[in-house]
Structures are given as C-alpha cells and as structure tokens.
C-alpha distance (Angstrom), angle and dihedral (degrees) to the residues before:
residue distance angle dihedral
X1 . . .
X2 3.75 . .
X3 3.85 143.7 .
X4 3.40 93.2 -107.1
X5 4.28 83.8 61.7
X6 3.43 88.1 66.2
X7 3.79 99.5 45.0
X8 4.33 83.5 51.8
X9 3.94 81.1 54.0
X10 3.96 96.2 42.8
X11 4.16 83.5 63.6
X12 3.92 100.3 53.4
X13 3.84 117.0 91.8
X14 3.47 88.5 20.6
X15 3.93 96.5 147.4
X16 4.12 115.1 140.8
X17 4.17 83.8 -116.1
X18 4.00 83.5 66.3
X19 3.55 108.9 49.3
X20 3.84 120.5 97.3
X21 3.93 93.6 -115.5
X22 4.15 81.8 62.3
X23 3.62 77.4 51.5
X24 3.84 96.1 62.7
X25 3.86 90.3 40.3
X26 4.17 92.1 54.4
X27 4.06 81.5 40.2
X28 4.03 89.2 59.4
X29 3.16 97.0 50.7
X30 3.72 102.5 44.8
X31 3.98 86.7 49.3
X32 3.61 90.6 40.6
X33 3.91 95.2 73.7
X34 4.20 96.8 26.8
X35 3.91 95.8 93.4
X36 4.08 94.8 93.5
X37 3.93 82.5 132.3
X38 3.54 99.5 62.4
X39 3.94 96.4 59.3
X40 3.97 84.7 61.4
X41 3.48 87.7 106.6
X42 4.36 82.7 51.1
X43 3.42 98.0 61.5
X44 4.08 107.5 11.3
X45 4.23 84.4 94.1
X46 4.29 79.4 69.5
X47 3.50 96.2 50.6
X48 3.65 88.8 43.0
X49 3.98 94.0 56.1
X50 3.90 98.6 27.0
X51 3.99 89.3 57.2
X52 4.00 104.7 27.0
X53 3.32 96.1 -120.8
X54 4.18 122.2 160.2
X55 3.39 118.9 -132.2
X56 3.98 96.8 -90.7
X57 3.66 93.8 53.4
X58 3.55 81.8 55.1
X59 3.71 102.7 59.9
X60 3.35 86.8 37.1
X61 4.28 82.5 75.5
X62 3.54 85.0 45.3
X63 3.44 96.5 58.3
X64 4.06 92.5 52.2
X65 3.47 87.6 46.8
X66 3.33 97.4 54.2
X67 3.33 90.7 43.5
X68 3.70 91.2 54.1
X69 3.57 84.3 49.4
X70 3.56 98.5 58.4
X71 3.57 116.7 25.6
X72 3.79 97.4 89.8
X73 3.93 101.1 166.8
X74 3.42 100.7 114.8
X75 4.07 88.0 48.9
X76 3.38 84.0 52.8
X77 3.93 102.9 48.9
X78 4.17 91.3 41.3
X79 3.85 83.6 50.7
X80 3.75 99.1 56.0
X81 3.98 91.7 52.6
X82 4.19 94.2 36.1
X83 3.26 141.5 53.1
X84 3.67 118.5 -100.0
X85 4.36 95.3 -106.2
X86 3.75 87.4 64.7
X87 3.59 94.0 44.6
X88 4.38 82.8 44.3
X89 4.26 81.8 46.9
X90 3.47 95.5 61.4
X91 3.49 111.7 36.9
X92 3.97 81.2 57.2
X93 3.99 91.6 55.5
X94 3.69 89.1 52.7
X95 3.30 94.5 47.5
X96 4.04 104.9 53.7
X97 4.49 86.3 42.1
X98 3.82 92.5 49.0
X99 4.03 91.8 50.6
X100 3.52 103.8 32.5
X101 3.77 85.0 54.7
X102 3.63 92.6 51.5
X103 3.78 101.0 37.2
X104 4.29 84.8 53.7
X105 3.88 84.8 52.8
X106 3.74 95.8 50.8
X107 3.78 91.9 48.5
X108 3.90 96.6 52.1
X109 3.39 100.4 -117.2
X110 3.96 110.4 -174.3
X111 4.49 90.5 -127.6
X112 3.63 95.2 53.6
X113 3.84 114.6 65.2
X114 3.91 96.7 154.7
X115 3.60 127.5 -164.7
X116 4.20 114.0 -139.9
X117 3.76 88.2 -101.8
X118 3.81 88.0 52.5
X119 3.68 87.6 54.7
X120 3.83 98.3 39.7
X121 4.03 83.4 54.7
X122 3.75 97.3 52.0
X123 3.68 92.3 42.0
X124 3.24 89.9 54.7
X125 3.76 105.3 46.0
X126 3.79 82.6 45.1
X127 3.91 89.2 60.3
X128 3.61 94.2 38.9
X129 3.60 88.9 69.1
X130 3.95 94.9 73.7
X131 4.25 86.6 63.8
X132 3.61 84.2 66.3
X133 3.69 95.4 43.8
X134 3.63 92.9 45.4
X135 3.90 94.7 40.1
X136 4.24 97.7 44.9
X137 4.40 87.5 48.4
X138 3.54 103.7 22.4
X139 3.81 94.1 53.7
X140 3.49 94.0 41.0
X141 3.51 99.1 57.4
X142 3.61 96.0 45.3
X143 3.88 90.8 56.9
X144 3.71 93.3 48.7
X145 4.30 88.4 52.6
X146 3.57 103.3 28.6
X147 3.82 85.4 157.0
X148 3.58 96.7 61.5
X149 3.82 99.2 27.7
X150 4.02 90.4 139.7
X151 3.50 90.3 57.1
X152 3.49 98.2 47.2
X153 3.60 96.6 42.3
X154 3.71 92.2 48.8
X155 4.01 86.3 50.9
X156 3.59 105.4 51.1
X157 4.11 92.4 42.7
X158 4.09 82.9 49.7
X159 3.65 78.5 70.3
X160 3.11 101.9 42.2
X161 3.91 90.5 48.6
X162 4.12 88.8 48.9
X163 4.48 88.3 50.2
X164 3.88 84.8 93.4
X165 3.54 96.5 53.7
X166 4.11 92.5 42.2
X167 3.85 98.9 43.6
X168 3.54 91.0 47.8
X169 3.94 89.2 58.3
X170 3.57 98.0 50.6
X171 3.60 83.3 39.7
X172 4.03 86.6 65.9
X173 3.78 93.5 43.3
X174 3.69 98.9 49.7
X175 4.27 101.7 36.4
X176 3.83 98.9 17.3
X177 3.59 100.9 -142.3
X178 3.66 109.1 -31.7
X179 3.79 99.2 132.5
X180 4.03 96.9 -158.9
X181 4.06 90.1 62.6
X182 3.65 87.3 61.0
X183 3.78 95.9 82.8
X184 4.19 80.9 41.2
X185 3.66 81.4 67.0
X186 3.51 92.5 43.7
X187 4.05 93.1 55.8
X188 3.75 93.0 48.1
X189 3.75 112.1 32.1
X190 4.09 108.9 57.7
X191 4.00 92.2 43.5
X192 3.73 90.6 49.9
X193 3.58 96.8 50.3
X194 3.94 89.4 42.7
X195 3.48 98.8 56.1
X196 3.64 94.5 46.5
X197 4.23 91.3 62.2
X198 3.42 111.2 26.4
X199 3.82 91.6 99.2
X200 3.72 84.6 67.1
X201 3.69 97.3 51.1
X202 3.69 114.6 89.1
X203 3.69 148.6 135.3
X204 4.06 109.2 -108.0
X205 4.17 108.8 -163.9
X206 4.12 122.7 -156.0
X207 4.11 95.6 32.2
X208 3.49 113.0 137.5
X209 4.33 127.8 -139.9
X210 3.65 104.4 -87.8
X211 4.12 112.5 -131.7
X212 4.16 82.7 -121.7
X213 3.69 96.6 42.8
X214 3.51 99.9 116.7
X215 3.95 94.6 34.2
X216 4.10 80.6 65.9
X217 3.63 94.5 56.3
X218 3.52 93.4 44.8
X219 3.41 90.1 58.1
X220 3.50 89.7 54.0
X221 3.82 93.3 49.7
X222 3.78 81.5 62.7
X223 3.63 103.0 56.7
X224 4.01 85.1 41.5
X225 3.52 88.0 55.0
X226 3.49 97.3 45.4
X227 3.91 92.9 46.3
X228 4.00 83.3 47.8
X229 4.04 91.0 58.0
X230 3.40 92.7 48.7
X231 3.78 91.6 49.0
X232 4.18 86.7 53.9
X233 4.04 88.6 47.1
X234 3.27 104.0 54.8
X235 4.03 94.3 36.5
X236 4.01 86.5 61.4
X237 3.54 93.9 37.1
X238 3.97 84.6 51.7
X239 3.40 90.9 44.9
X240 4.06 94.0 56.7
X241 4.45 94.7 35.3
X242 3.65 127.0 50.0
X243 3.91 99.0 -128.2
X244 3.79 120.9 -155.2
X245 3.94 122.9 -137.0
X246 3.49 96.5 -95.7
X247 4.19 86.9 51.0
X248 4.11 84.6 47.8
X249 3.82 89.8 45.6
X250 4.03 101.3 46.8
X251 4.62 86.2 46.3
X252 3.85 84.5 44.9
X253 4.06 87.4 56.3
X254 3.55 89.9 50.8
X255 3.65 96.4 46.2
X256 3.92 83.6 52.8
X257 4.04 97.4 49.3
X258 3.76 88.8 46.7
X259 3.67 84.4 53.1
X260 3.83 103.0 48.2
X261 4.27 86.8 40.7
X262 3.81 90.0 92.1
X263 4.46 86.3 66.1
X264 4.08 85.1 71.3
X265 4.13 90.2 67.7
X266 3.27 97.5 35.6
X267 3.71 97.1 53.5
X268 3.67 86.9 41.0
X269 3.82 92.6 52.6
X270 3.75 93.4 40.3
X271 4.13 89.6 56.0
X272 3.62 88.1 40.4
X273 3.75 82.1 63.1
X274 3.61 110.6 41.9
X275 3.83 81.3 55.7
X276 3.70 98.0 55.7
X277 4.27 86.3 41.5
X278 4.04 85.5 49.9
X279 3.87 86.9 53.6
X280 3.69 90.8 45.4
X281 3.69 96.5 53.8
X282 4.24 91.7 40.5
X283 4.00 85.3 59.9
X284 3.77 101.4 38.4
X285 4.06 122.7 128.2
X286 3.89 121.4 -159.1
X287 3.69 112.5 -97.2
X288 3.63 103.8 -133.9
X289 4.04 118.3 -161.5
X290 3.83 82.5 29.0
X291 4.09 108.5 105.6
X292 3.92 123.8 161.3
X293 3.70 93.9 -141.8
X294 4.25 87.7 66.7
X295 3.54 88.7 52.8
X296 3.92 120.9 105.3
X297 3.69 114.4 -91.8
X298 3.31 128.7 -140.1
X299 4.00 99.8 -117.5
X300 4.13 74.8 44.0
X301 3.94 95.4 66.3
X302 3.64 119.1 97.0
X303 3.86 101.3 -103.1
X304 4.30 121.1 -166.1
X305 3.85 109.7 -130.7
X306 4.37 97.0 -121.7
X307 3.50 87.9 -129.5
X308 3.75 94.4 52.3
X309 4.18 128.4 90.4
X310 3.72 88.8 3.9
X311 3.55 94.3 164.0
X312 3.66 91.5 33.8
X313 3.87 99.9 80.0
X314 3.74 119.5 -178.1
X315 4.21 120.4 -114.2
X316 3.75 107.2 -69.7
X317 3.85 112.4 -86.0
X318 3.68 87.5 44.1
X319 4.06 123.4 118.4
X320 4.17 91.6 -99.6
X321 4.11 109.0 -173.0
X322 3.60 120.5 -107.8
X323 4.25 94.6 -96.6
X324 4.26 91.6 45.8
X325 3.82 84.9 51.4
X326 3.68 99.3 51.9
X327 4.46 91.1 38.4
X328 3.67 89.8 52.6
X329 3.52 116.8 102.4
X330 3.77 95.4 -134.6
X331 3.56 88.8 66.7
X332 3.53 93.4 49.9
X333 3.72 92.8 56.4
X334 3.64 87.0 49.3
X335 3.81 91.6 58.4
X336 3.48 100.2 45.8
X337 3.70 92.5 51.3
X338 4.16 95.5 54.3
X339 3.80 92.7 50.0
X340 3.56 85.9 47.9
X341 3.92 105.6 42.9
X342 3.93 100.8 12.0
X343 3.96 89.2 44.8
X344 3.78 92.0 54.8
X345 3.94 101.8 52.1
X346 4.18 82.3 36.0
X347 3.48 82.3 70.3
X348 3.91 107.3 37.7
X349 4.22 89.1 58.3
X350 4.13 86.7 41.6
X351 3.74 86.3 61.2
X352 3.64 104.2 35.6
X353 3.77 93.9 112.6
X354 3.93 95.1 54.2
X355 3.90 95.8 45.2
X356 4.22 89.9 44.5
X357 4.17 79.1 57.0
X358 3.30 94.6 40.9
X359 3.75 86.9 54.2
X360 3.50 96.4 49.7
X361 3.93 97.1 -105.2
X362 3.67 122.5 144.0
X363 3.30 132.8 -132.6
X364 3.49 107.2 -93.7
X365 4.09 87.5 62.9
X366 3.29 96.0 45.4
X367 4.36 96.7 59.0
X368 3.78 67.3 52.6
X369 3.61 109.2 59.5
X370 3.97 81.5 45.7
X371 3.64 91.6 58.1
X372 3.74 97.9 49.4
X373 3.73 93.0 43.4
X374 4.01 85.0 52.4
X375 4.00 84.8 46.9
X376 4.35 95.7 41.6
X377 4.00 80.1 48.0
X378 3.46 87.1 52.5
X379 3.96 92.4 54.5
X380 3.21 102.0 48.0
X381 3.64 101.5 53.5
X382 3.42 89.0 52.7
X383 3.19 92.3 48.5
X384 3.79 101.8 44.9
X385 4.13 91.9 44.9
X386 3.98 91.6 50.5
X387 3.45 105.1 31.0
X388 3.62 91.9 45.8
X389 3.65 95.8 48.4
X390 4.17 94.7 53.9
X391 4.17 86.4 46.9
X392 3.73 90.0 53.5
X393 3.87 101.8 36.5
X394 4.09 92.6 38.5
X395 3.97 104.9 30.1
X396 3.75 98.0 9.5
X397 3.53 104.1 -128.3
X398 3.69 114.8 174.1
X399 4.30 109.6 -105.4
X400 3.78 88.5 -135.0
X401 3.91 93.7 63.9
X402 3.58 82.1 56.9
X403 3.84 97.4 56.0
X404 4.00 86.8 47.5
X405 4.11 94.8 61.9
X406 3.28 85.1 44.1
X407 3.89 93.5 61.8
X408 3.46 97.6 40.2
X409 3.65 89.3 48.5
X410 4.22 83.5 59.4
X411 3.65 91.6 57.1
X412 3.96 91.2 67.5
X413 3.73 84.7 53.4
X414 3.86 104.8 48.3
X415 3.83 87.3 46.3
X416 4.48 88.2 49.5
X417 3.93 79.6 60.6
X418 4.09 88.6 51.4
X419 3.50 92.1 50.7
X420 3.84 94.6 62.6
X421 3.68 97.5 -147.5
X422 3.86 107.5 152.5
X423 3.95 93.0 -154.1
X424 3.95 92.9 58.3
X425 3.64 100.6 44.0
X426 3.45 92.9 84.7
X427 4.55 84.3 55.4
X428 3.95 86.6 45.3
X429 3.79 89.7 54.5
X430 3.83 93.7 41.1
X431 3.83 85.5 54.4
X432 3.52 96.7 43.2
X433 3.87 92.7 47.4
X434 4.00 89.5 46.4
X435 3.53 89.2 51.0
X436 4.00 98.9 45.0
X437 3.71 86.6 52.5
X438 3.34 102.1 47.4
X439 4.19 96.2 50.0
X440 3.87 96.1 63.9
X441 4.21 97.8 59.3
X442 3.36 85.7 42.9
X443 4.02 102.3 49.4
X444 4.07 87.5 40.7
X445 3.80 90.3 51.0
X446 4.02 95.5 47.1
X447 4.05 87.5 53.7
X448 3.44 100.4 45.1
X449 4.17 85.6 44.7
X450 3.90 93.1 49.0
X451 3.83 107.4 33.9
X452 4.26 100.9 27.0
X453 4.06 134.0 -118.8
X454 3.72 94.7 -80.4
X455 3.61 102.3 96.6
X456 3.53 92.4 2.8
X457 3.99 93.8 130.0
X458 3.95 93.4 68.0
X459 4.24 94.4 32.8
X460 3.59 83.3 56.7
X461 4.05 101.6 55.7
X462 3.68 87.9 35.7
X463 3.95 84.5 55.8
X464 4.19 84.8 50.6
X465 3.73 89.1 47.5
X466 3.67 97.6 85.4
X467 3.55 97.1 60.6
X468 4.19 96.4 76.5
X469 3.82 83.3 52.4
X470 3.77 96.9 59.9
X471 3.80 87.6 34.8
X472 3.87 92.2 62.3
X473 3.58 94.1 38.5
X474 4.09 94.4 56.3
X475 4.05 97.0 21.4
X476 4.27 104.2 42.2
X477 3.91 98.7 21.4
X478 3.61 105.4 33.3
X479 4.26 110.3 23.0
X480 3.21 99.1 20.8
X481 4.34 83.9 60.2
X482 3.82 100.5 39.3
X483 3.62 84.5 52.0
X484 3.49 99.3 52.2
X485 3.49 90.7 32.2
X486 4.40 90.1 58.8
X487 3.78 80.3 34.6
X488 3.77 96.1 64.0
X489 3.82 91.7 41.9
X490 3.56 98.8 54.6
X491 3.84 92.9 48.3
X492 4.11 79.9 50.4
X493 3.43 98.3 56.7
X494 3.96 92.8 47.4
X495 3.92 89.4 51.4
X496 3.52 98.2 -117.5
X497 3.89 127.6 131.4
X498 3.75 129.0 -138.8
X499 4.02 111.6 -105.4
X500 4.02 118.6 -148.0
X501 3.92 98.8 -97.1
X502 3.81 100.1 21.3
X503 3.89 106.0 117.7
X504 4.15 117.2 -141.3
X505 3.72 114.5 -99.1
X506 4.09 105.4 -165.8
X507 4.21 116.4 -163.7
X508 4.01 128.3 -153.6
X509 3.64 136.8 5.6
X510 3.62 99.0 -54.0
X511 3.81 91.3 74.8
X512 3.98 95.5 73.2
X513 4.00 105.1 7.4
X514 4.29 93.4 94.1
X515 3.62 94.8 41.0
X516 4.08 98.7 47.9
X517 4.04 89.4 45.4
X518 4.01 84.9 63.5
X519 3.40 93.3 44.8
X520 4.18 94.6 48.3
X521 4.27 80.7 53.9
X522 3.66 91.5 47.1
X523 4.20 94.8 44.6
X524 4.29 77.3 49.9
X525 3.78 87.9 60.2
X526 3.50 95.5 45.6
X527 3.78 88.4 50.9
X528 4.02 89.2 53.4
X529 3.59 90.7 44.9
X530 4.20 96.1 54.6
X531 4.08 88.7 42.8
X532 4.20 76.4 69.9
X533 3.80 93.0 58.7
X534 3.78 90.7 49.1
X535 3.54 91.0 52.2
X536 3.81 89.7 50.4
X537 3.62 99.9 48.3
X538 3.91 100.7 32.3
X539 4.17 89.7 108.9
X540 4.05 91.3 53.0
X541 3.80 93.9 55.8
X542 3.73 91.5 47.9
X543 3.73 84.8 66.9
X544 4.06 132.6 66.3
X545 3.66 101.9 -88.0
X546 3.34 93.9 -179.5
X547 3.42 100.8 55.5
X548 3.91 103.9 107.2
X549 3.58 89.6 52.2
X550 4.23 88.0 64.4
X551 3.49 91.6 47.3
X552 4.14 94.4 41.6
X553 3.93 86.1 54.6
C-alpha cells in the first residue's frame, strides 16, 4: 500500500463543513455564547434579593462559581481519552442542569426550596460547564495551528470575553427587560448552540502551516473587531435611549450577522483548498519503497511511563507528562501568579454590581459596566494573543514579560476602585477588564510553550485552576467582610437592627476602598513573582520554539 493511497484518502470527506478552518468558525460560535459566568455580577443583585442573602453569602456563590468556572481538570482528563464532541456533550449537559436549577430558584418556584449549599452546587456545575467548552474548542484549535497558537488562543477567548456583551443583547430581544429570564437564557442558549456544531469540531493530524495562515486570522480579528465596536455602540447608545423590543430585536440581528460574517472566509478558504488538494491528487505519482505497514505504529513509539523521571523533565518545549509539568518550578510560578493577579480582577468584575450601588449608579449603567468589561475583556485578549505572538516571533520577546505589564497595569485599576471617584470607575473597570482578558491567552500560551501539546488539555485547566483560589481569598474572605463589616456599621449608626432574611446593603466608598488597596499590593506581588519566570525562561524564547512543529508537518 503506497503513498499515493494515502493522498487518494487525504481527498475524501473533503466538504468545506470538514476542514479545520470550519473548525474555528463552529469554535466561535460555541465560545461566542459560553460566558454565562461573567454576567454574575448582571443578575447576582436577584439572587441576592429573591433569597435574602447578605453580601458574604453572596460571594460565597461567586466563589463556587468561579471555581466551577475554572477548575477544568476533569475537562482536561476526559479530553485526553475522548474526542472533543463528547467533551462539547457534556459541558452542554452541565450547563442547561446547573441553570435551570438556579433560574427555578430565583423565580420562587414552590419544588425548589434550596439550601446555600444547594445553590453553591448548581452554580457551580453550571459554571463548570465553560471548562468543557473551553477545553473541547480551545484545545482543538490550538492543535490544528500550533504555529499560530497565540493568535488563535487570543481569538477564540476574544469571544469568549465579548459573550457578555452578546448574550445580554439577545437577552433584551428575546425577554425585554425582565432580569430573572436572563439566567433562562443562560440555561438554554450555549447548550443549544453546542450541540448543533460539535460534529464539526475536531482535531485534524499531518496538516501543514499554510503561507496565508495568519492573513486568515487576521481577517477574522477584523470582523471580531468590528462586531466588538458595534457591541460598545449600541451599549452606550442603550445606555443614553430607552430602546423598545423591536429597537433591541433589529441591534440583536446585527450583532448576529456580524457574528455569522466570519462563515464567508472560511468557506472561501475551505474551497480554495479542496481545489488545490484536487490538483494535488490529479498530478500525483506512486511512491514506490514507501508502504504504510513499515511505518511506526503508534503502540511502536517510545512512550514515558507518567509515573517515571518525574523530576527529570525534558528541555522546555518538549512534551513533559502531566506529574513533571505540575513538579516543575515553572509551573509553580505560573500558579502563584494567576491566584495572585487573575484572582484579584476575578473579583473586581464579580462585584461590579455591588460597587456600581455602592456608588450610587443605577441600574441601567450597571448592565453597562458589565457590557464594557465583557467588551475591554474582549480587547485585551486579542490584544495579548496577537500582539504577543508578532513580539515573540519578530523581536523575540519572552510571552511572560508580557503577562507581567499586564499585572502591574491591574494594580492602577484595583487602586481607581479605592479611590471612590464615580467618574473613573468606568477607566478602573476598562483596565481591569483589559487586564482580565489579556492574562488567560497569555498563561495558556506560556504552558503550552514550556511543557508541549501532549497533555496540553489537562495542563491547561490546571493552569486556570488557580484563579477560584485567589477569587475566594479576595472575594469571600476579604470583600465579602469589609462589606459586611461597613454594612453593619452604617445600619448602626442609623439605629436600625439586622432582621433574619434582610440582606446588607453597604453605601459610599468606604465599602470597597480597604479591601481593593490589599488587593492592588497583592496584584504587585504577583507582578514580582512572574518577572522570575521571565528571567528563567529568557534563553528559550531567544530560540525557534516552533521549530519541531515545521519539521513534524
């Protein structure tokens, strides 16, 4: 059996809907409509005042959900050992029990009585489901392109970051503005949109980098940008005008078409390609001396035991094994600096609907601030994934010195949110939000750089793990008690006493100035702590990491 047997098998299924640029379109959309966990601080005021909870209670569901959110590692595991629909499968069960549960709770139903364990559960599976999401697309993509895997991870979690912003225009068009349906929408939405691509999303071995490769995803970048100012537009604009339902429903279809545009290049590309593969095939000669049968096996490659040379790592840029990864000091300075940086602007977007009270903002501008901090997270993972992939391939500037401006950049805007100012809050959250964004591409790029694609679907969520733990550190321990704390002392001083079910309202600055100062000194250390890993890895980024991949293909 001969070569040119293989290049007769390279041309069947070779429909556009089967390429792996469909694969980034059915990707986008997925991702597009997974960020039900970042309009928490949307509809957390309901849960607050539908189950009397104070404010600490309250983070406390943050925390599981950001857990949930986070803590990938059974995405991860299933992922290595299935293909990447089942992975897609499940993530969309979770997500439809863990909302419907919570969206039945909200709305008093007379069956569901739930305890705060109950709700951190369900919150939590609910969030969970995004791993899966993240993990079955994400993954995917990034083994299809391993040549421009900053570019596509930086991409696809642009999406993700502008999910806020789109769900919370359909949300408009479909419920008007009955706040409690939102996390209806929620339930419904992502694991109807999942199930209906994740056929087309799969990992395709033995492709080469095409010369245009990254032209396509620029031109992708463009349409996401465009879609993204439109998205900031019409939030403002809404913001300024009451808009009826047919005003929601006509920006909604626009949001929508911008959304779809990318299908036009990738069917053009995918055609583009068949042709060239039909030409291919047409002008093919039989490799003699070339069989299948004398080529390596898989249960023929040399395979590490996991448990073996766990403190023996390979160089970096080598496939390490799942223990040598999480031993290896690299990885440990990774971790510290997400629960330090990533935990603190976690919690500043959690909490955006208590400090925009606390202000003295009303509702209108606080759906908002959630939409621009969906729309600044938007920018600056696109930012940090192609930016930092042209400074590293071009001028080869380590990715880690990256992630370190971009904490220190955070401290300016936890310590905006000290200062109290009403006027800059709306900076400080476009800071945060740039900053929040911009940490994930980066983080996932560094650990698929340093420690290989291999196992790169669990490395990765164990990478996103340590987010929760800063979150409940800052959010449940620290917030969450200066604000009852302030809470408790206002009520004091007006002579009123706390009733059993009555949750804590807290007025002013004071509520969030004492906590957010710690957490600007604590996003400091995290930036000290990531210079470290620069310095460490400085001599691996001078050379061409992506070298085995060119010689692979």
């Amino acid at each position: 059996m001969t070569a040119d047997f293989s290049l007769r098998n390279w041309g069947k299924n070779s429909s556009p809907l089967n390429g792996r640029w469909f694969t980034v379109f059915a990707s986008i959309l997925i991702l597009s409509v997974s960020g039900g966990t970042y309009l928490f601080g949307l509809y957390s005021q309901h849960v607050k005042s539908s189950l009397g909870y104070d404010q600490t209670t309250l983070n406390l569901l943050s925390f599981f959900k950001d857990v949930g959110a986070n803590v990938g590692i059974i995405a991860g595991l299933i992922n290595e050992i299935c293909p990447p629909w089942i992975v897609l499968l499940i993530g969309a069960s979770m997500n439809f029990s863990g909302y419907i549960y919570l969206w039945l709770a909200v709305n008093g139903d007379e069956f569901v009585k739930p305890q705060v364990w109950q709700m951190c559960l369900c919150l939590m599976i609910g969030a969970n489901s995004q791993t899966f999401t993240n993990t079955g697309a994400l993954v995917t993509c990034v083994k299809n392109f391993p040549e421009s895997r900053g570019i596509v991870i930086g991409l696809l979690k642009g999406f993700v970051g502008l999910s806020g912003a789109i769900i919370t225009q359909l949300f408009h068009a479909i419920y008007g503005n009955n706040g409690k349906s939102l996390v209806l929408l929620i339930a419904w939405l992502p694991p109807f949109v999942c199930c209906s691509l994740l056929k087309h999303v799969r990992v395709m071995k033995g492709l080469s980098r095409q010369e245009n490769e990254v032209k396509i995803f620029y031109q992708l970048l463009y349409i996401s940008l465009g879609l993204a100012g439109f998205l900031l537009m019409i939030t403002i604009l809404q913001n300024r005008v009451v808009f009826t339902l047919v005003e929601y429903r006509l920006s909604s279809c626009i949001v929508l078409l911008l959304l779809f545009a990318p299908i036009v290049i990738v069917i053009r590309e995918e055609l583009k390609i068949g042709k060239n593969r039909k030409q291919v095939l047409d002008d093919s000669v039989p490799l003699k001396g070339i069989e299948q049968g004398k080529l390596p096996s898989r249960s023929q490659a040399k395979e590490v035991l996991w448990f073996k040379n766990i403190f023996k790592p390979p160089e970096r840029g080598e496939d390490y094994t799942i223990l040598q990864a999480l031993m290896s000091i690299d990885m440990l300075i990774l971790f510290v600096t997400t629960i330090f940086g990533a935990g603190g602007t976690l919690t500043a977007i959690d909490n955006i609907g208590q400090i925009g009270k606390a202000l003295g903002y009303p509702n209108t501008s606080i759906a908002t601030f959630t939409s621009l901090v969906s729309i600044w997270g938007y920018l600056g993972r696109v930012v940090s994934g192609f930016v930092s992939e042209i400074f590293l391939t071009k001028y080869k500037v380590p990715r880690p010195l990256m992630l370190t401006f971009v904490l220190l950049l955070s401290c300016f805007g936890h310590i905006l949110i000290a200062m109290g100012v009403p006027s800059v809050l709306d900076i400080a959250l476009a800071i945060l939000g740039f900053c929040f964004g911009a940490m994930a591409p980066l983080i996932f790029a560094i650990i698929s750089e340093l420690f290989g694609l291999k196992h790169y679907a669990t490395l990765l969520n164990f990478g996103g793990a340590a987010s929760p733990i800063g979150a409940y550190v800052f959010n449940v321990r620290l917030v969450g008690h200066f604000y009852d704390k302030e809470a408790l002392k206002q009520m004091a001083a007006l002579g009123l006493l706390r009733k059993p079910g009555d949750h804590l309202t807290c007025i002013g600055v004071e509520c969030y100035r004492s906590s957010f100062l710690i957490i600007a000194a604590a996003s400091f250390v995290g930036c000290i702590v990531s210079y470290i890993l620069v310095l460490r890895t400085r001599k691996f980024y001078k050379g061409d990491i992506y070298k085995k991949f060119r010689e692979q293909a």
